[in-house]
C-alpha positions in Angstrom: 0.0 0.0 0.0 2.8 2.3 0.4 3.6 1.9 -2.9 0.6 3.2 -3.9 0.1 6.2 -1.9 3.7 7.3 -3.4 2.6 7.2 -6.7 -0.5 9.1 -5.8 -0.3 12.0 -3.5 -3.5 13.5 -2.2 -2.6 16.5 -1.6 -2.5 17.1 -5.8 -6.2 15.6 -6.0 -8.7 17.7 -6.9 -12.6 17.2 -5.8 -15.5 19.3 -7.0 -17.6 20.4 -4.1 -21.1 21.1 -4.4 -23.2 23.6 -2.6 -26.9 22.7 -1.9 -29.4 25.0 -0.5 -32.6 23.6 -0.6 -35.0 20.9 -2.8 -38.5 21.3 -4.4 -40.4 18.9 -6.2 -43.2 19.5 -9.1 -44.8 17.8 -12.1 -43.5 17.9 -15.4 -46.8 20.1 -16.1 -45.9 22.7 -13.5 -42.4 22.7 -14.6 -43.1 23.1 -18.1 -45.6 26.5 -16.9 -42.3 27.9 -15.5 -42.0 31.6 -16.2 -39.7 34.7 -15.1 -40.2 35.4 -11.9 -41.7 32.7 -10.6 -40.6 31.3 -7.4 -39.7 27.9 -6.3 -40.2 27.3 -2.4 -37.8 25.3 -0.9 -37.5 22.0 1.6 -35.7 24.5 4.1 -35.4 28.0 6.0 -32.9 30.7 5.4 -31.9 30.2 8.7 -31.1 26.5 7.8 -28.0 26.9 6.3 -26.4 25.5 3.6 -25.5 21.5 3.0 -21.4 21.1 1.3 -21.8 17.7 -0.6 -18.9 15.5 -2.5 -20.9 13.8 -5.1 -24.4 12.9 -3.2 -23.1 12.5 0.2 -23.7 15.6 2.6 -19.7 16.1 4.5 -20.5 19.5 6.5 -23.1 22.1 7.0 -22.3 25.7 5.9 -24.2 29.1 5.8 -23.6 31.8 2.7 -21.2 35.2 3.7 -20.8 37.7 1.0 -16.8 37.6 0.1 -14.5 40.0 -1.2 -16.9 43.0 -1.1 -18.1 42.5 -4.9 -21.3 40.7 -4.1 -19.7 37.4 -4.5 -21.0 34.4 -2.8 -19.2 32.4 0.0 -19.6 29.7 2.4 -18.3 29.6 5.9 -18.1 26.5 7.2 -20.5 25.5 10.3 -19.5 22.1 11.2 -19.3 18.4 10.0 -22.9 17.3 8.7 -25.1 15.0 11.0 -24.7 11.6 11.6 
């Protein structure tokens, strides 16, 4: 195994990290009346937070921050995600 973990060292390997905020469900007819404007309500509160997901597993709990002072989005980091 050591062999291994020479030839490949983690600290070079790149994951993509996904940022969920919320889920909705709707028929294919409502989806297909979907206009401008229109708003989808979500599964959970703005006070909720934010779930940080590698592939479909949740791995921490995170709430948005404004960063850098242009209006661009952030997460800070709350904790690991629940058992």
């Amino acid at each position: 195994m050591e062999l291994a973990q020479s030839l490949i060292p983690t600290e070079q390997i790149q994951v993509e990290i996904a940022i969920r905020i919320g889920r909705t469900r709707m028929s294919v007819a409502d989806l297909a009346r979907l206009q401008a404007e229109d708003v989808l309500p979500l599964d959970q509160d703005a006070a909720d937070g934010v779930e940080i997901c590698i592939g479909d597993k949740v791995v921490a709990r995170g709430e948005l921050v404004e960063h850098g002072g242009e209006g661009r989005l952030a997460v800070r980091i709350l904790g690991p995600a629940a058992p």
